[in-house]
C-alpha positions in Angstrom: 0.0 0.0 0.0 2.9 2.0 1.1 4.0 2.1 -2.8 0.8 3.4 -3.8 0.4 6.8 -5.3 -1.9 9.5 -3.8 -4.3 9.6 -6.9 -4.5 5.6 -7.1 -5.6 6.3 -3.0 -7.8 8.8 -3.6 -9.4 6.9 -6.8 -9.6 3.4 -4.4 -11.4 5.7 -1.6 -13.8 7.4 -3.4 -14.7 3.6 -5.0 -15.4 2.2 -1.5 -17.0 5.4 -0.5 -19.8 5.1 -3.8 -20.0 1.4 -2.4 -21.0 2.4 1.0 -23.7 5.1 -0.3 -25.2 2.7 -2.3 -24.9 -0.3 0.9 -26.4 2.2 2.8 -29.7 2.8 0.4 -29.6 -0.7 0.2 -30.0 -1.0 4.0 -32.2 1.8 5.1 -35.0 -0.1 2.7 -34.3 -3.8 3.4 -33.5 -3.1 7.4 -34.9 -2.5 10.9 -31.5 -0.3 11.3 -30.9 2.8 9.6 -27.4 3.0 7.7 -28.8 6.9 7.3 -27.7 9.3 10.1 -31.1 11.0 11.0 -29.0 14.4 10.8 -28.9 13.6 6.9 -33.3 13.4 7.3 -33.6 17.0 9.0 -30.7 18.4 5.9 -32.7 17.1 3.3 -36.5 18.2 4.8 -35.3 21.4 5.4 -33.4 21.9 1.9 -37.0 20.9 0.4 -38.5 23.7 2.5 -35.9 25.7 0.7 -36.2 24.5 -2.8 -40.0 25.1 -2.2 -39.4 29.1 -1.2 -40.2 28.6 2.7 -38.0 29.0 5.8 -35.4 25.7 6.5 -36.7 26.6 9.9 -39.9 25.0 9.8 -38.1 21.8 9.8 -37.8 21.1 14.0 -34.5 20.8 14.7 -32.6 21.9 12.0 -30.2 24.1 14.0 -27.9 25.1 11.1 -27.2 27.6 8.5 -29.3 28.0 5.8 -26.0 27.7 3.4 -26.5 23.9 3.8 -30.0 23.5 3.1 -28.8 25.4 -0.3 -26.0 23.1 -0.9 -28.8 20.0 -0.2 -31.6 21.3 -2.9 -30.1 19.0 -5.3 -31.6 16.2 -3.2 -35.5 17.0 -4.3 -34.5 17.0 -8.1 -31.3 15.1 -8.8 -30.9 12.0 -6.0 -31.7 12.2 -2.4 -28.1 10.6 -2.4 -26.7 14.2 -3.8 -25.9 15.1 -0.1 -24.2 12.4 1.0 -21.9 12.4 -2.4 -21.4 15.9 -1.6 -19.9 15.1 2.1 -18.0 12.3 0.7 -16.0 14.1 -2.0 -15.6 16.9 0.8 -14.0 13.7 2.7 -11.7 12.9 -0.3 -10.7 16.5 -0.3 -9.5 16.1 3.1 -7.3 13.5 2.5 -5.9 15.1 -0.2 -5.5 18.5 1.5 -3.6 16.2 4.5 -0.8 15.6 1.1 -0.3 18.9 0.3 0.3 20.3 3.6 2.6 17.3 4.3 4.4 17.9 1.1 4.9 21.5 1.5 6.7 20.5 5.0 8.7 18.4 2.9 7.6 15.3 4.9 9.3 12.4 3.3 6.4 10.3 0.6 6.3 7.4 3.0 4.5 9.6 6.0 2.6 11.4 4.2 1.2 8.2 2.5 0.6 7.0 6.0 -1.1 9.9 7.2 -3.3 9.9 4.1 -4.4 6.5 4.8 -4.7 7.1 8.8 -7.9 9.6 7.4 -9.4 8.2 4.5 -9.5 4.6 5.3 -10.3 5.0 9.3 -13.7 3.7 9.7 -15.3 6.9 11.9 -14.5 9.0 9.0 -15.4 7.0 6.3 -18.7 6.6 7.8 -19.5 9.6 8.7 -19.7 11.2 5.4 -21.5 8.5 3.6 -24.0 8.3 6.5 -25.1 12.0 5.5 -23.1 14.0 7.8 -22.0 17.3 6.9 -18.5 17.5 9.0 -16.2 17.0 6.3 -17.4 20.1 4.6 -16.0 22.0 7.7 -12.8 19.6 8.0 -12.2 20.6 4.5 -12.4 24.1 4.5 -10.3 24.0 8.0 -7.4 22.8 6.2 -7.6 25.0 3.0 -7.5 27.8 5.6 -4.3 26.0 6.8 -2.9 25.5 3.4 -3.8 29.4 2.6 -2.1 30.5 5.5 1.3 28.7 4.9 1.6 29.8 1.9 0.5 33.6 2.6 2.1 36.9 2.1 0.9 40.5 2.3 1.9 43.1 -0.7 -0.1 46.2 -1.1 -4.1 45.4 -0.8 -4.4 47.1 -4.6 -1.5 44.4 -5.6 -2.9 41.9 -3.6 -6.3 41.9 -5.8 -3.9 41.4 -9.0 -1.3 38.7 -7.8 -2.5 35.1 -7.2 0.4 33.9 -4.9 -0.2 37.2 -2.3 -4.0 36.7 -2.1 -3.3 33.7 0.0 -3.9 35.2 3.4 -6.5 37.2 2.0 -8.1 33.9 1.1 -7.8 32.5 4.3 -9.8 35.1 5.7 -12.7 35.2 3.2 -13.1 31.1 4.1 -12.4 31.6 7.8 -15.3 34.2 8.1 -17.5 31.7 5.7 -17.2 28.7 8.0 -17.3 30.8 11.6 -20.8 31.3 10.0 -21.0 27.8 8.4 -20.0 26.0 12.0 -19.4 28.2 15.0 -16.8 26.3 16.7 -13.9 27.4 14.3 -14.2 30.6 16.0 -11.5 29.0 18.5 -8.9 29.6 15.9 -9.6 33.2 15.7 -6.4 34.0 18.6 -4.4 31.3 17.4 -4.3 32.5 13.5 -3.8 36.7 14.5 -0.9 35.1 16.8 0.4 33.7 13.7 0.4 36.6 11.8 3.2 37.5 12.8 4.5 40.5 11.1 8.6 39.0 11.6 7.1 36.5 8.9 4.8 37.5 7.1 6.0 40.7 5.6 5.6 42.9 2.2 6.7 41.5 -0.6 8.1 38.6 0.8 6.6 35.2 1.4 6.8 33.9 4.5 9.8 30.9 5.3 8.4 27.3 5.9 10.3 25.4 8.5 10.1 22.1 6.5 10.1 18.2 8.7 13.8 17.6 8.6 14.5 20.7 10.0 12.6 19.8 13.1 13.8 16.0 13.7 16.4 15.5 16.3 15.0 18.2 18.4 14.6 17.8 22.2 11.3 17.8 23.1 10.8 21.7 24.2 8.4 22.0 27.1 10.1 25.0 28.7 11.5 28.3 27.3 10.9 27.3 23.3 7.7 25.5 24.2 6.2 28.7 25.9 7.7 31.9 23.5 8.3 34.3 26.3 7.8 36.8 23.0 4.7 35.5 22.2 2.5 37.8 24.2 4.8 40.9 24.0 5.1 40.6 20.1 1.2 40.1 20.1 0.7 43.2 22.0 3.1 45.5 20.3 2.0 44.9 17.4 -1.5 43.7 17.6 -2.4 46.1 14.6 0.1 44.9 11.9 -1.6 45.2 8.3 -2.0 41.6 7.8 -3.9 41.2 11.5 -6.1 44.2 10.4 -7.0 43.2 7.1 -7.4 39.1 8.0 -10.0 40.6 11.0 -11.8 43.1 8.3 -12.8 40.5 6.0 -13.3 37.8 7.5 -15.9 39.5 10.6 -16.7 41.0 6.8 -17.7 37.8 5.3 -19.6 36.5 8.4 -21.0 39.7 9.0 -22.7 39.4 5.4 -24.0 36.0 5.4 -25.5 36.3 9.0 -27.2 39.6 8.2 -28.1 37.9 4.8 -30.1 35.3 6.3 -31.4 37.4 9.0 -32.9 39.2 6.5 -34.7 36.4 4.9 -35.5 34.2 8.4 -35.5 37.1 11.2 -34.8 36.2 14.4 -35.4 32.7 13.7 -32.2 31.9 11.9 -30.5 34.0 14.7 -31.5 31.7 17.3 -31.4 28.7 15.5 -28.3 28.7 13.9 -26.0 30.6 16.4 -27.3 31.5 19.7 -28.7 27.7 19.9 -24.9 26.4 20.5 -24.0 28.7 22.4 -26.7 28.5 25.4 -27.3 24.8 24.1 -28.2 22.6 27.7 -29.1 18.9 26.1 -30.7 16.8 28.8 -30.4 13.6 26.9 -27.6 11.7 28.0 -24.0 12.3 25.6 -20.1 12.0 26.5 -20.1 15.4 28.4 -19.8 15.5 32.0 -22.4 18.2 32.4 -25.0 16.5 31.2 -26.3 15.0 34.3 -26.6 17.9 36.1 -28.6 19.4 32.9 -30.7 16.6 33.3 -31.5 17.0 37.5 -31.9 20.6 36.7 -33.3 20.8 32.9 -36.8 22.3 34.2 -35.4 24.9 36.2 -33.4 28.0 34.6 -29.4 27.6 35.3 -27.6 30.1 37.7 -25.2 32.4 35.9 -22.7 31.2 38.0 -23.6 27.6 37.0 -23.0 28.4 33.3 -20.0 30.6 33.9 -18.7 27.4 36.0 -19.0 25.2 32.2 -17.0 27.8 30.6 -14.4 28.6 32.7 -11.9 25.4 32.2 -13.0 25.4 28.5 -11.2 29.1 28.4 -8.7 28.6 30.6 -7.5 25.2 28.9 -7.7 27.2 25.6 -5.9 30.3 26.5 -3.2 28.1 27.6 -2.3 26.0 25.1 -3.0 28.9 22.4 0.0 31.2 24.5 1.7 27.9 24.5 1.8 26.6 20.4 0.5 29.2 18.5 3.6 29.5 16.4 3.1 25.5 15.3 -0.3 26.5 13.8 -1.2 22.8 13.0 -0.6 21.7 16.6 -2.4 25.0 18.1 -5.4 23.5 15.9 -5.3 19.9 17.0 -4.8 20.2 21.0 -7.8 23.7 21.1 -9.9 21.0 19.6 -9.4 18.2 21.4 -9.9 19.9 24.5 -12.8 22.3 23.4 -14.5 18.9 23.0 -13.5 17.5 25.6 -14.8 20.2 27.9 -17.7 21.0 26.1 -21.3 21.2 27.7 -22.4 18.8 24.8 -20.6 16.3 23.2 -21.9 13.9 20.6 -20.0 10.8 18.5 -19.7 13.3 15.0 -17.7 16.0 17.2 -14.5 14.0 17.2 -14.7 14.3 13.7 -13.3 17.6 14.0 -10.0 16.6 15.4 -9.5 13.5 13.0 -8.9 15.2 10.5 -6.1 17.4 11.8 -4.2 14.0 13.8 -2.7 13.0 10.7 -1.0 16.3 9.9 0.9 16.1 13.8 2.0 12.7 13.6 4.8 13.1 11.7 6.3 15.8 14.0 5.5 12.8 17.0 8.3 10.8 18.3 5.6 8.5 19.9 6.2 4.8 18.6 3.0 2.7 17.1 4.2 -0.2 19.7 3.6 0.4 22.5 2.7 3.9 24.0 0.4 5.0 20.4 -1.3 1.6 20.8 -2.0 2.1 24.3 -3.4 5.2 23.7 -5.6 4.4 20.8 -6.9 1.3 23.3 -7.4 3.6 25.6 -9.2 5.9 24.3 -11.6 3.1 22.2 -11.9 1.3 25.5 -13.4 4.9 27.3 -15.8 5.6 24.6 -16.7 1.9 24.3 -17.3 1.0 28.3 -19.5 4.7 28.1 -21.6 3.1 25.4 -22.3 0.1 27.0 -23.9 2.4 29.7 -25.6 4.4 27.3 -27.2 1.2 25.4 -28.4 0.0 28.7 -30.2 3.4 29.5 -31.4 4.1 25.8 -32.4 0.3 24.7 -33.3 -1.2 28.2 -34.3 1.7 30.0 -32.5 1.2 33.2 -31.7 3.8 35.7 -28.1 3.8 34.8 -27.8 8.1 35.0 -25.5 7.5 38.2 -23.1 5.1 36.5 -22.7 7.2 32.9 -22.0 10.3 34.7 -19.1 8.2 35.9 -18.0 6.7 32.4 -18.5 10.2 31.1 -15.9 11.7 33.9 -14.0 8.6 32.9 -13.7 9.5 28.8 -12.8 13.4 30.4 -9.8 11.4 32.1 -8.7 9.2 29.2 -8.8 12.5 26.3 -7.1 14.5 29.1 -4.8 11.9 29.5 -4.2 10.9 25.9 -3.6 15.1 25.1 -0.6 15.2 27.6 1.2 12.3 26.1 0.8 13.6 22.7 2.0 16.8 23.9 5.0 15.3 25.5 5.9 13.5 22.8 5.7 16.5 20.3 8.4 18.1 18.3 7.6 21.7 18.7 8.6 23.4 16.0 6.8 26.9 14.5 5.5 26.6 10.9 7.9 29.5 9.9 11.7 30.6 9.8 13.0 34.1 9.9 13.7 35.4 7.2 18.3 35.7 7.2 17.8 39.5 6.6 15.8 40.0 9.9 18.3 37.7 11.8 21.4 39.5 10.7 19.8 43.5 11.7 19.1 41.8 15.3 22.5 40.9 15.4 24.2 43.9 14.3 
């Protein structure tokens, strides 16, 4: 497999994934249990709303943004498959995206084979977008960011509309302000990317140096003075307002700006609540791998405290403020560990959210000096073993009905311990290294 090229890879994927589309039809008509996701239902109802000139919001429970209703109405005239097509070519994408990031690293062919392989054929993914869920449009346009960002430089803005290469960043904000709206949680990266913006890198006329993979092999592991940039927060605030900060900011709060007051035109305060305020007062009393959610559901009919909700948010921001002052500069990295934790600290936390750091575990492995055998097979186990023992208590509540609350509050604070734990080891075994290089110019005026 090793030998194979990333087109053959790609081809071979988006073969199995047809297969599994048409299994799944196959299935949802001959059998008790739905191949479908129910998610994929509520898309396609409310992008038949849409097609039909009424509100999306009619549909109960679609709690998303009317941009992928739109991208759906295909499913009332062409196939009601169109969606799931559409998810699963945004998965292929992915894996592709995952080469050229890799590549432009300089990560030797082997790896990057390896990582392409560790995303496309791992069997959450795969089945996530042929079940109808829309995830991999998000993990798609995440890592185009990424890829527009590494490749980024600022000229003059009137140059910048003229020049492909220079309208990289410029791209990266138009899609980062399109999928803030899209998905809300991206908006985690918002610190992470103005961090990276740094103006020692990125400036005029000049792109920005990539620190490619061999450069960063051999390193000690850098917990301490590297690790934590004691410039980081002094060169943020003394030059917060550096072109390239200013104008990534203006268009992308631009972009989002436009397509929420778009739709709030069309769906009022509706859309507004739906779409956006929904996640972020969202309380779900039904049981998921959060450890809030049993006290949401002892307290669901009474109105929580504001210190109560404060109390859910505050290790959530503290845990991201950390690790942002801690690996901004490795953007990648930055990504992967504010996502792992947002999730695992979340309020809510359902099987299709762990999506969102899949798809950015094959771009860190490389920089990983964690061996397969034994310590990455320990973890994988250990994190399939917490998952699996908390559905086994969640099948027993949901299928057999037995007072089990008591017990999966446990296996939930259980899953909190084995993601917590799993995080640290990958962050110990880490090869920190920031995405970019000074330019030799800059080094040799701070000498001098």
């Amino acid at each position: 497999m090793i030998s194979l090229k990333p087109r053959s890879i790609l081809l071979i994927s988006a073969i199995f994934r047809v297969g599994l589309i048409l299994f799944g039809e196959w299935q949802d008509t001959l059998m008790e249990v739905r191949y479908t996701d129910v998610d994929y239902l509520v898309f396609s109802d409310a992008a038949s709303l849409m097609a039909s000139g009424q509100s999306p919001y009619k549909r109960t429970t679609y709690r998303y943004s009317p941009l992928l209703a739109f991208l759906l109405i295909p499913n009332s005239f062409i196939s009601r498959c169109w969606g799931k097509f559409l998810f699963s070519a945004s998965d292929l994408f992915v894996g592709l995206f995952i080469h050229i990031i890799l590549k432009q690293r300089k990560v030797p062919d082997y790896l990057c084979t390896y990582s392409m392989l560790i995303w496309l054929f791992n069997p959450f993914t795969f089945t996530i977008g042929t079940r109808g869920n829309c995830e991999p449009i998000v993990c798609a346009m995440i890592l185009w960011i990424i890829i527009c960002l590494i490749n980024g430089s600022f000229l003059q803005f009137k140059i910048c509309v003229l020049e492909r290469q220079s309208c990289n960043v410029v791209q990266a904000a138009f899609w980062y302000g399109l999928i803030v709206h899209f998905r809300i949680y991206p908006i985690i990266y918002a610190l992470p990317i103005v961090i990276f913006l740094d103006p020692r890198f990125f400036r005029s006329g000049a792109k920005p140096l990539l620190s490619d993979w061999t450069s960063d092999q051999g390193k000690a592991r850098q917990i301490n003075s590297e690790l934590i940039d004691k410039c980081i927060v002094c060169d943020v605030s003394k030059s917060t307002f550096t072109r390239s900060r200013i104008l990534f900011g203006l268009i992308s709060g631009t972009v989002f700006l436009l397509c929420t007051g778009f739709f709030f035109h069309l769906y009022g305060w509706e859309f507004l609540h739906e779409a956006l305020l929904y996640h972020l007062t969202r309380t779900d009393p039904r049981h998921n791998f959060s450890i809030y959610f049993y006290h949401i559901y002892l307290n669901y009919e009474r109105e929580l405290s504001v210190l109560e909700k404060l109390i859910s948010f505050l290790p959530q921001f503290i845990v991201q403020l950390v690790l942002i002052l801690c690996f901004a500069k490795d953007l990648v990295f930055c990504f992967f560990v504010q996502t792992v934790a947002f999730v695992a600290f979340n309020k809510v936390i359902t099987a299709q959210y762990f999506v969102w750091f899949f798809c950015l575990l094959p771009l860190i492995l490389p920089w990983s000096n964690m061996k397969l055998k034994w310590k990455g097979l320990c973890c994988i186990l250990l994190w399939m073993g917490a998952q699996t023992h908390w559905l086994l208590w969640g099948y027993l509540l949901e299928f057999k009905g037995k007072n089990v609350f008591l017990q999966l509050w446990m296996a939930s604070l259980l899953f909190l311990a084995a993601n917590t734990f799993i995080l640290i080891v990958l962050i110990r075994h880490h090869n920190y290294g920031p995405v970019f290089r000074q330019h030799t110019d800059l080094k040799t005026t701070k000498t001098t």
